[in-house]
GUVO-545363 format. One record per residue (C-alpha): residue in one letter; x, y, z. Coordinates in steps of 0.001 Angstrom, whole numbers, padded with zeros to 6 digits. Each point is the difference from the previous one (the first is absolute). Layout:
BEGIN
{"a" {X Y Z}}
...
***
This chain:
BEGIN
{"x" {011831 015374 -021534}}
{"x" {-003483 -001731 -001103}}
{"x" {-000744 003466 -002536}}
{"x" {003209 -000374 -001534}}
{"x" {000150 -003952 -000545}}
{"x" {-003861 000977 -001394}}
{"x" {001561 002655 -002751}}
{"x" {002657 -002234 -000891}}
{"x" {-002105 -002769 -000778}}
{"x" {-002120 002572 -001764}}
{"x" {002494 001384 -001958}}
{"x" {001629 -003245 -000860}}
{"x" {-003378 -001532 -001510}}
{"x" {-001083 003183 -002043}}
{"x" {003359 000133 -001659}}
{"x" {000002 -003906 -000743}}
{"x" {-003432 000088 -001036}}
{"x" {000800 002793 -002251}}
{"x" {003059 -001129 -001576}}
{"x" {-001561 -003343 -000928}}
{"x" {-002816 001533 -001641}}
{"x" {002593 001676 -002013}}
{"x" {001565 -003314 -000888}}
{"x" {-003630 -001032 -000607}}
{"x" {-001182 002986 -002541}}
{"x" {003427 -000290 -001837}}
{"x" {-000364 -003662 -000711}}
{"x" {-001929 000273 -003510}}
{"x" {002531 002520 -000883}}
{"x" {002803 -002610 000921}}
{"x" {-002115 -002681 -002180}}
{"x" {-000048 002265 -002816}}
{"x" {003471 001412 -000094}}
{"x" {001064 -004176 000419}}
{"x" {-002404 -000941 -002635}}
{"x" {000900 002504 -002416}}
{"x" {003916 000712 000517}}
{"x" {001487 -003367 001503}}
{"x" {-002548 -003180 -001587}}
{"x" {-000357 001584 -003241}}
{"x" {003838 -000605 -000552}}
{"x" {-000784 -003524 000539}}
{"x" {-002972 -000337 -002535}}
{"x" {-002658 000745 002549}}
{"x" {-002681 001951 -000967}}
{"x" {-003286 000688 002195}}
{"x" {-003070 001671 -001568}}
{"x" {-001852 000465 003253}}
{"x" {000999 -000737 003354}}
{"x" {002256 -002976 000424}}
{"x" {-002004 -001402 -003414}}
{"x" {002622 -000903 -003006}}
{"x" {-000469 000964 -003873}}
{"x" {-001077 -003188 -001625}}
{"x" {003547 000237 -001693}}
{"x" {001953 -000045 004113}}
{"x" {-002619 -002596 001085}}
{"x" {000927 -002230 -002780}}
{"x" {003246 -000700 001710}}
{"x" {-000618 -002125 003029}}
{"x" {002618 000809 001984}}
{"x" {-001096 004115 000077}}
{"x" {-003726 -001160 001315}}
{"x" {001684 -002161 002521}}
{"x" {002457 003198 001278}}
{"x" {-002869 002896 -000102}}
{"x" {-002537 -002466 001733}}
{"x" {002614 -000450 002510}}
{"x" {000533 004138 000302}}
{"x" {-003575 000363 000235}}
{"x" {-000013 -002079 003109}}
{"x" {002700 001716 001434}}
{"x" {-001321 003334 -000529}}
{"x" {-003615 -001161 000860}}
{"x" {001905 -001725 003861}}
{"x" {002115 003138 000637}}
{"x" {-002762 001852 -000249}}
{"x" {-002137 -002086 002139}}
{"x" {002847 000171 002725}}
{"x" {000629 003784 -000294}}
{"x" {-004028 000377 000638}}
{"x" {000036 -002272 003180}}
{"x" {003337 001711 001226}}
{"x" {-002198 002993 000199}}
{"x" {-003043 -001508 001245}}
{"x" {002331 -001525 002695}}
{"x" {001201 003139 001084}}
{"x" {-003195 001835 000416}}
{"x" {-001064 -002500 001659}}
{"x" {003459 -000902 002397}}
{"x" {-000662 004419 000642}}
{"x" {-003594 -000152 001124}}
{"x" {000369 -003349 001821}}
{"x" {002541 001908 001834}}
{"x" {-002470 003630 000800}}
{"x" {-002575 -002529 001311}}
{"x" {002166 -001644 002513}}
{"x" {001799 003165 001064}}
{"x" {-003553 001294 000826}}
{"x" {-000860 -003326 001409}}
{"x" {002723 -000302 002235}}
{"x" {-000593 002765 002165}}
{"x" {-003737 -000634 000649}}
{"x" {-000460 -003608 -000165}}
{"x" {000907 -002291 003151}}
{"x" {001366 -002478 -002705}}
{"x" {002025 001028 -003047}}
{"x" {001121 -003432 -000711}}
{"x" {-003752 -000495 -000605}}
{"x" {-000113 002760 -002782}}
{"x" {003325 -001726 -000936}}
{"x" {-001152 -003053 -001043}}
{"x" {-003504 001452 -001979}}
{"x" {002580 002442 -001872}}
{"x" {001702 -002754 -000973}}
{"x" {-003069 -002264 -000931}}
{"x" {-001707 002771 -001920}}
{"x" {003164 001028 -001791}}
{"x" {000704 -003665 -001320}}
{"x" {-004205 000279 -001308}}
{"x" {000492 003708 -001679}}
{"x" {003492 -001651 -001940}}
{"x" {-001608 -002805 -001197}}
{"x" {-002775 001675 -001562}}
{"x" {002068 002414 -001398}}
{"x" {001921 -002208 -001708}}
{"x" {-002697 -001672 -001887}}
{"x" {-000986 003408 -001023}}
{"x" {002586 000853 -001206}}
{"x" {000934 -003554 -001642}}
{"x" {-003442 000901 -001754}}
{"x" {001295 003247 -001635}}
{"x" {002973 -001566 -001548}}
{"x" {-001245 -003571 -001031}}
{"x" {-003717 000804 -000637}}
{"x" {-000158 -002498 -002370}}
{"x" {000049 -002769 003131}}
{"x" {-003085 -001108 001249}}
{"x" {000815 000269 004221}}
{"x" {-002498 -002346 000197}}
{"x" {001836 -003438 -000287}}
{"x" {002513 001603 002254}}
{"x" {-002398 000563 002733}}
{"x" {-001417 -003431 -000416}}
{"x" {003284 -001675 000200}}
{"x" {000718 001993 003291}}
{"x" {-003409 -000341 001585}}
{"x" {001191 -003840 -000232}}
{"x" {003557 000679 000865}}
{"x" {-001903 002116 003571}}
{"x" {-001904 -002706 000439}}
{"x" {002658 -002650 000190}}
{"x" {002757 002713 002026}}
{"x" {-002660 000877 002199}}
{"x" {-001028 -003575 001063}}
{"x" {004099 -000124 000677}}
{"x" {000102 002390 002261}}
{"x" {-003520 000947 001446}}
{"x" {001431 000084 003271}}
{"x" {002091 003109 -000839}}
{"x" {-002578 001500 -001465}}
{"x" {-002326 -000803 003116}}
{"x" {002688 001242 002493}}
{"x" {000220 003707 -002713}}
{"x" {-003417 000765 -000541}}
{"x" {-000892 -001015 003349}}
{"x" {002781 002394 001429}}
{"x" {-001326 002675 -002542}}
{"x" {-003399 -000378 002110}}
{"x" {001634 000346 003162}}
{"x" {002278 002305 -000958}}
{"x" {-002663 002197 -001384}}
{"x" {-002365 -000404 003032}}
{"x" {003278 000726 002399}}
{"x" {-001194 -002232 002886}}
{"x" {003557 -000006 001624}}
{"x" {003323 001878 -000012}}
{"x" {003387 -000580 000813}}
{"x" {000132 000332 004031}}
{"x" {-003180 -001104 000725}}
{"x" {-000898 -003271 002024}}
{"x" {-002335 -002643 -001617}}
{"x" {-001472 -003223 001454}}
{"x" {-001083 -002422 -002733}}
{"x" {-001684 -002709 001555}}
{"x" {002019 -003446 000440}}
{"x" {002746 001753 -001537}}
{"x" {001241 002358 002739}}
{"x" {000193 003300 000908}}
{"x" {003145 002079 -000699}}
{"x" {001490 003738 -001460}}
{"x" {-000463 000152 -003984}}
{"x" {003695 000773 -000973}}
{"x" {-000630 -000048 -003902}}
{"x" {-002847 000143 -002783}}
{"x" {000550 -000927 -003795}}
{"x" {-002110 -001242 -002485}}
{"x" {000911 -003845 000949}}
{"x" {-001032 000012 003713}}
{"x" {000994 001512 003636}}
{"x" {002306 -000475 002021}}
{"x" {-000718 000028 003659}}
{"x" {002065 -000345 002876}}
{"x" {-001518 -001588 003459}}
{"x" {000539 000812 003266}}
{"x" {001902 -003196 000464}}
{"x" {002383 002016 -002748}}
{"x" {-000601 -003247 -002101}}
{"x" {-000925 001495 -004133}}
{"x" {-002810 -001078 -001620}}
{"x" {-000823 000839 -003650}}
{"x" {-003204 -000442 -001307}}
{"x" {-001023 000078 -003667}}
{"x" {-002569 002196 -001151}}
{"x" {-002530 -001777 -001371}}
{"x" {000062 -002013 003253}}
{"x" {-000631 003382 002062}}
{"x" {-002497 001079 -001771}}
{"x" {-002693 -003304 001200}}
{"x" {001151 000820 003367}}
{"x" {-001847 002474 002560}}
{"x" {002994 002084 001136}}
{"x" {-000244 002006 003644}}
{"x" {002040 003635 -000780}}
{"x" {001454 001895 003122}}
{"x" {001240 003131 -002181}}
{"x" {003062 001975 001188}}
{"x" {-001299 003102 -000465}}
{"x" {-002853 -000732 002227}}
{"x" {-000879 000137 003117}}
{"x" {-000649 -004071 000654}}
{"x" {-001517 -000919 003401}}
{"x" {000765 -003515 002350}}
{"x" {-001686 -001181 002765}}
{"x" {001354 -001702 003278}}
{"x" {-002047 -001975 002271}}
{"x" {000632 -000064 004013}}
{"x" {-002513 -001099 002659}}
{"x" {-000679 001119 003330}}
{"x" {-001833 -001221 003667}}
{"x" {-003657 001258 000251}}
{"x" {001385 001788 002983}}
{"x" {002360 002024 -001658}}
{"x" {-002102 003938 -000754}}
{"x" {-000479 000152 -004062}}
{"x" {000634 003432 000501}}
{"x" {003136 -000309 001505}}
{"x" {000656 -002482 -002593}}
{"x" {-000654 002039 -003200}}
{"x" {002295 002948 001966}}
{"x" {003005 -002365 001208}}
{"x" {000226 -001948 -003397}}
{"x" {-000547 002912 -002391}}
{"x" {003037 001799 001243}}
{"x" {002122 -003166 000729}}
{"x" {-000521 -000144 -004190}}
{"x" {-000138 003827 -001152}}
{"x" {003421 000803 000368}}
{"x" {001851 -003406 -000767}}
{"x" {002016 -000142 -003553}}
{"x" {-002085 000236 -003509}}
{"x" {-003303 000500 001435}}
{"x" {-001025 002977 -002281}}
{"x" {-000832 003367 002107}}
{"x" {-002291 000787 -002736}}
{"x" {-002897 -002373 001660}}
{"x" {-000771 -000808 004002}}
{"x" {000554 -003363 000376}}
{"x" {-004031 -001793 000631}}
{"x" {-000020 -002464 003317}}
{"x" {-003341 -001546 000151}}
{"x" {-002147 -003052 001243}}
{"x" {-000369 -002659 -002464}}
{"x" {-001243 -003214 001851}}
{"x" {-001414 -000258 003650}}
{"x" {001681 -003642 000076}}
{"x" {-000540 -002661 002815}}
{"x" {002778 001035 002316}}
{"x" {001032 003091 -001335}}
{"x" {-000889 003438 -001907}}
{"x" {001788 -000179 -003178}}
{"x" {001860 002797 -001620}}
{"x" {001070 001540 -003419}}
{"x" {001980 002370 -001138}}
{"x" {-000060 001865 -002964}}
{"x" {003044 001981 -001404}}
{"x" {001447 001636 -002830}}
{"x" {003735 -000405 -001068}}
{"x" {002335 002360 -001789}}
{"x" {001648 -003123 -001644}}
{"x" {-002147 -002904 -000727}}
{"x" {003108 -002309 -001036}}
{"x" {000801 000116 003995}}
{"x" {-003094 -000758 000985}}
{"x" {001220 -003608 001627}}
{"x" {002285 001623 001833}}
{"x" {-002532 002843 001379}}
{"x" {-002358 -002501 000902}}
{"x" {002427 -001465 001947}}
{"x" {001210 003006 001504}}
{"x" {-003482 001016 001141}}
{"x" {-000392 -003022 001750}}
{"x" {002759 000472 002088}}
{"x" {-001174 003532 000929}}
{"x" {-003311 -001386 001008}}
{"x" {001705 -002080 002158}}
{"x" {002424 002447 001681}}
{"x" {-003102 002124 000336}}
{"x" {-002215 -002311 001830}}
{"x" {003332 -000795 002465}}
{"x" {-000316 003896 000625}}
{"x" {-003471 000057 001018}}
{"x" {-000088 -003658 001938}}
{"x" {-002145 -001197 -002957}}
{"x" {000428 -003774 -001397}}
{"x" {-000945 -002108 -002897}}
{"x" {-002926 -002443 000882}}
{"x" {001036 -003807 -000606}}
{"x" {-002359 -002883 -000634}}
{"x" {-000169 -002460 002911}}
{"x" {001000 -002903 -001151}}
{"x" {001076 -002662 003358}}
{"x" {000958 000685 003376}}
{"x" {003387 -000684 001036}}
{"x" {001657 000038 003108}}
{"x" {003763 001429 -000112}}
{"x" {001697 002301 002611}}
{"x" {000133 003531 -000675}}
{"x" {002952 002641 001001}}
{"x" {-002269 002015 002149}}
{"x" {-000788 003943 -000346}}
{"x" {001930 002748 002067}}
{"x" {-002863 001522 001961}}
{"x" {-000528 003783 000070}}
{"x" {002573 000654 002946}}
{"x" {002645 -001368 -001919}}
{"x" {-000819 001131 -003270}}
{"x" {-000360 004007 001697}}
{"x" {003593 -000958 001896}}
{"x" {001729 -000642 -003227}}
{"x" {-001755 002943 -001270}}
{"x" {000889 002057 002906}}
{"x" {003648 -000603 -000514}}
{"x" {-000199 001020 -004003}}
{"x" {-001056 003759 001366}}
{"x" {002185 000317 002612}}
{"x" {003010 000085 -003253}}
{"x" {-002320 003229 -001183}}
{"x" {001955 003041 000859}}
{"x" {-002958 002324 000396}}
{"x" {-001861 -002512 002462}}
{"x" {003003 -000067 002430}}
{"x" {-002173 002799 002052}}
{"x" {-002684 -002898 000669}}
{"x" {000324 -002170 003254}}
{"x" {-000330 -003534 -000213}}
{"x" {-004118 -000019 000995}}
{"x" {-000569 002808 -002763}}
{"x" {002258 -002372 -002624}}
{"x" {-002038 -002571 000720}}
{"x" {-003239 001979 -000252}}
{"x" {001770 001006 -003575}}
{"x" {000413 -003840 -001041}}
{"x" {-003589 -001150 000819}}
{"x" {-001241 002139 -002557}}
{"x" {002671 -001059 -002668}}
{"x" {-000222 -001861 -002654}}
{"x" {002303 -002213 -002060}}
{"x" {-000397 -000031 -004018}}
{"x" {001489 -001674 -002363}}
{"x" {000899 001073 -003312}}
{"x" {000897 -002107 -003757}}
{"x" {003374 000833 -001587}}
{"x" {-000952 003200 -002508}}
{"x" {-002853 000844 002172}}
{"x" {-000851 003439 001113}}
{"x" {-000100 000390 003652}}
{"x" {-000679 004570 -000645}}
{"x" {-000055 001917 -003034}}
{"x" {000811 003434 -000231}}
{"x" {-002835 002348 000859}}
{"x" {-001920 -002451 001964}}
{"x" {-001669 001179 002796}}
{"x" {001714 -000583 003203}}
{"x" {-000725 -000810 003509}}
{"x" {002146 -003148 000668}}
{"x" {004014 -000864 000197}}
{"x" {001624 -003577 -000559}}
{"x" {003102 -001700 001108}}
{"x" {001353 -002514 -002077}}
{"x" {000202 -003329 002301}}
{"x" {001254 -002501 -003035}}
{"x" {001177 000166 -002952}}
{"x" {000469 003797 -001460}}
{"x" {-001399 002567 -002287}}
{"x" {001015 002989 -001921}}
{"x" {-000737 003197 -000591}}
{"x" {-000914 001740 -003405}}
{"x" {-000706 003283 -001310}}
{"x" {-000983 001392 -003512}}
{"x" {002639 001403 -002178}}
{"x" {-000629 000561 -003318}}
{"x" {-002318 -002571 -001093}}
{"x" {001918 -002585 002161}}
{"x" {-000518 -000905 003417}}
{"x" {003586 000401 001828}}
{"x" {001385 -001720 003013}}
{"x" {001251 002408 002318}}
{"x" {000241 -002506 003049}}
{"x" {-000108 -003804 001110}}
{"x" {-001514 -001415 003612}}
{"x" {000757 -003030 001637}}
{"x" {-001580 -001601 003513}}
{"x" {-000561 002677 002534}}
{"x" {000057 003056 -002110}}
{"x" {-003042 002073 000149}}
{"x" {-001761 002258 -002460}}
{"x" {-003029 002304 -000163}}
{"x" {000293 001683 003899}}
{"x" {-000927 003213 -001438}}
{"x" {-003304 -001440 -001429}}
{"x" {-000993 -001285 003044}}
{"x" {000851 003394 002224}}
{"x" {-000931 002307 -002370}}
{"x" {-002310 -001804 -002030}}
{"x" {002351 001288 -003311}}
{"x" {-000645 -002103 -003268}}
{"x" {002391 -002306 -001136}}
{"x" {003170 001860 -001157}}
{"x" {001376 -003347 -002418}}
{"x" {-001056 -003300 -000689}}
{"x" {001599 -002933 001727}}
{"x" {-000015 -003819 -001366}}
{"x" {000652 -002848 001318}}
{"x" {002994 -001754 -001175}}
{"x" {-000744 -003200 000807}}
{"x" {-002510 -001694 001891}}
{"x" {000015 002392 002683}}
{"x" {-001823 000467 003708}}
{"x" {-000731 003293 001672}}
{"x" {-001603 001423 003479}}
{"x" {-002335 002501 -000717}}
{"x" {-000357 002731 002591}}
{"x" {-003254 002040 -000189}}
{"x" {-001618 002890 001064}}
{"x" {-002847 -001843 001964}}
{"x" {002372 -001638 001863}}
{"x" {002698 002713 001334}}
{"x" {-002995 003149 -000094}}
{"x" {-000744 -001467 003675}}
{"x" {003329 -000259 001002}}
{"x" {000389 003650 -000639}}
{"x" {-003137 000621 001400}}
{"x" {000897 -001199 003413}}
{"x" {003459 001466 -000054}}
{"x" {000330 003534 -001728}}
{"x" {003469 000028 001067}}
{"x" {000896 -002721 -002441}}
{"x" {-000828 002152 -002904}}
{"x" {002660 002819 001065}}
{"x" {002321 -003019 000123}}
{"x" {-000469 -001598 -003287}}
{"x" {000082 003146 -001827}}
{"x" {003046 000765 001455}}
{"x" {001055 -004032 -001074}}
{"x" {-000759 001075 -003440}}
{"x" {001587 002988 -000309}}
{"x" {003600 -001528 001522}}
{"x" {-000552 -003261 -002248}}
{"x" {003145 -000239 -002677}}
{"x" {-000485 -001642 -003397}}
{"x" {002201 -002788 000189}}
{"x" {000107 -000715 -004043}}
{"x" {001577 002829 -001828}}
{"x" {-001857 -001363 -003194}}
{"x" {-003452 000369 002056}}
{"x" {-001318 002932 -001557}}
{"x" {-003658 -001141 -000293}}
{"x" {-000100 -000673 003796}}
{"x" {001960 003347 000602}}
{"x" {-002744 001779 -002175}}
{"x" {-002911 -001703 002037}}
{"x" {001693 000949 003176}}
{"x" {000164 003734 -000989}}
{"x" {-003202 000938 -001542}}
{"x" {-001080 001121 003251}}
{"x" {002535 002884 000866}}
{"x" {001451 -001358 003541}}
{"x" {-000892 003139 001936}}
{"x" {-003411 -001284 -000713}}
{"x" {000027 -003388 000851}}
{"x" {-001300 000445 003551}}
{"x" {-003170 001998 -001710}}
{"x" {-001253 -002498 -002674}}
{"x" {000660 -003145 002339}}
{"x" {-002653 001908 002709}}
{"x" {-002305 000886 -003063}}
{"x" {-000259 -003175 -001673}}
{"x" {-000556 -001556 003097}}
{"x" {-002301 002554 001152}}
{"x" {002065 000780 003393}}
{"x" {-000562 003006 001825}}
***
């Protein structure tokens, strides 16, 4: 489409720009044939060029008529010259922004010093050409008068020509596109929508539009997250001085790894910035796959460092400010929290072998999680070695599908996924997300390998549990595939080998 538009604007301008040249080399064959067939009929008779015998020039009238063809010929002339200068020009003005377009990050830029230089190369081909048909007129009056007439325009309107040259300089430099974000101090920071030659046009993150001349931008120091870059924030957090760094840097890092528009291209950096009074204080440096969401990340990653720390009985340090008095609804203590735990697994199908002791045994070594809405609780391919029932709220449960990640099932409170990573130790067959703010019971290998341990018989029980277990969602194919990678005549095997049961 772009080759042919380019011939037919080739095409078009070598056949103007031939057939005025034509009209061009035939004009003193026109004068001649007018001087000598039409105006000698009416007493006019030219001895050279558009000069009149002394007998035609002693009639008034006939110097008044060929002075006035003169300057007609001399002006059509002048205008077929500058129709072909235009042309050339309008044709290569149009190569160099073709080329332009596809390799600079702003054609309007070229644009606009097309435009500029094409205005310069006209005007000094005019006065060339002026020159060749009046070179009796001195130019130099001419230029005088209009270095005056400048001086006075451009006083008029310097602001204009502040707000054009400085976008030239800008323009030329390319400090900014179209996409990126900007802050300009005391001015905001926002999305650049637009660039012309007046100013820029940026919209804020309040979606309020400011516009900003120029010549005003170009005094200002301007701060230039690019969107074709890979731009970096940092979040700040703090923790007790009895909370492991370690454990920290581990628990925070994936909290923020997998949440939305944290690039994968970079590991996100957790580290020590302050040792403050009353607590160790944290950073957290990250990249972003769209910087124009970066408000909105930040805010995200906040939450996830929150939700994490609830997970691992972590908390925020506060500053001590008074001490007041006020009543308090008090803890459960760890009987009641294992009871209400103890009733969650006896729902579980596959613990129904269990007596009420071993249950028990099972729900002291539990733990309860909870999880942010969009939040990962397993990806695919993780390694195993734990299962979860969903105690509020509810998940579900995705697998890839071209380029897409499906949802083949939905859980709600008391469901249970993942049995077959803690029996068999099998990785992760789907991913499952939370929902909504959601709370789970994790059940893990530490704490049922005893149980087994002490009763051998169970495992011949709960193999058997898994085999006779029934999907009860015919949509559940993610759960159905993570419940049959392990052939069921084989159950009873890999339970005794991961557990390393004789």
């Amino acid at each position: 489409m772009a080759a042919s538009e380019l011939q037919k604007k080739g095409i078009f301008t070598v056949i103007f720009v031939g057939l005025t040249g034509l009209v061009i080399s035939l004009l003193p064959f026109l004068v001649r044939w007018l001087q000598t067939e039409v105006l000698s009929q009416f007493g006019m008779v030219f001895q050279k060029g558009w000069e009149l015998t002394p007998e035609s020039a002693a009639i008034g009238m006939n110097t008044a008529y060929a002075g006035a063809l003169d300057s007609a010929f001399r002006i059509l002339a002048i205008l077929l010259w500058m129709a072909i200068v235009i042309a050339i020009v309008r044709l290569t003005a149009y190569l160099l922004l073709r080329a332009v377009y596809h390799s600079s990050k702003q054609p309007e830029v070229s644009t606009l010093l097309t435009t500029v230089s094409s205005i310069v190369v006209y005007i000094f081909a005019f006065f060339l050409i002026f020159q060749t048909q009046y070179p009796g007129i001195p130019l130099t009056g001419l230029f005088t008068g209009s270095t005056i007439l400048g001086i006075v325009v451009g006083l008029a309107i310097q602001d204009t020509l502040g707000n054009l040259f400085a976008g030239i300089a800008m323009h030329t430099d390319q400090l900014f596109q179209v996409g990126d974000v900007v802050s300009i101090p005391n001015r905001g920071t926002g999305v650049v929508e637009s660039v012309s030659w007046r100013g820029v046009r940026i919209r804020t993150f309040q979606n309020k539009l400011v516009i900003i001349s120029n010549s005003v931008l170009g005094k200002e120091s301007i701060e230039v997250a690019p969107k074709d870059n890979l731009n970096a924030r940092i979040v700040f957090f703090s923790t007790h001085y009895t909370d492991s760094p370690a454990n920290t840097i581990h628990v925070v890092r994936e909290a923020v790894r997998k949440a939305e528009n944290v690039s994968q291209k970079k590991s996100p950096v957790v580290r020590i910035r302050n040792l403050g009074d009353s607590s160790i204080e944290w950073e957290v440096k990250y990249w972003l796959d769209d910087y124009t969401m970066h408000n909105d990340t930040d805010a995200l990653l906040r939450e996830r460092i929150w939700y994490a720390f609830q997970r691992e009985k972590m908390s925020f340090p506060s500053p001590v400010r008074a001490l007041h008095r006020h009543e308090t609804t008090p803890e459960l203590g760890v009987e009641a929290r294992t009871n209400i735990k103890m009733e969650i697994l006896k729902h579980v199908p596959i613990f129904d072998p269990l007596s009420d002791e071993e249950i028990e045994q099972l729900a002291s070594g539990s733990k309860r999680r909870v999880y942010a809405p969009n939040e990962a609780i397993v990806h695919k391919g993780q390694e195993g070695g734990s299962m979860f029932v969903v105690t509020r709220g509810h998940v579900k449960v995705q697998i890839p599908e071209k380029g897409y990640q499906k949802t083949v099932n939905e859980l709600h409170e008391n469901d249970f996924f993942g049995e077959m990573s803690l029996l068999t130790g099998e990785p992760r067959s789907a991913n499952v997300i939370a929902i909504e703010e959601t709370e789970v019971l994790q059940i893990r290998k530490i704490g049922l390998k005893p149980i087994l341990e002490n009763n051998p018989r169970l495992v011949q029980l709960i193999s058997e549990s898994i085999e006779e277990r029934k999907v009860l969602l015919t949509a559940a194919a993610a759960v159905e595939e993570e419940e049959t990678d392990t052939p069921r005549k084989g159950v009873l095997k890999s339970i005794k080998k991961f557990f390393s049961l004789k």
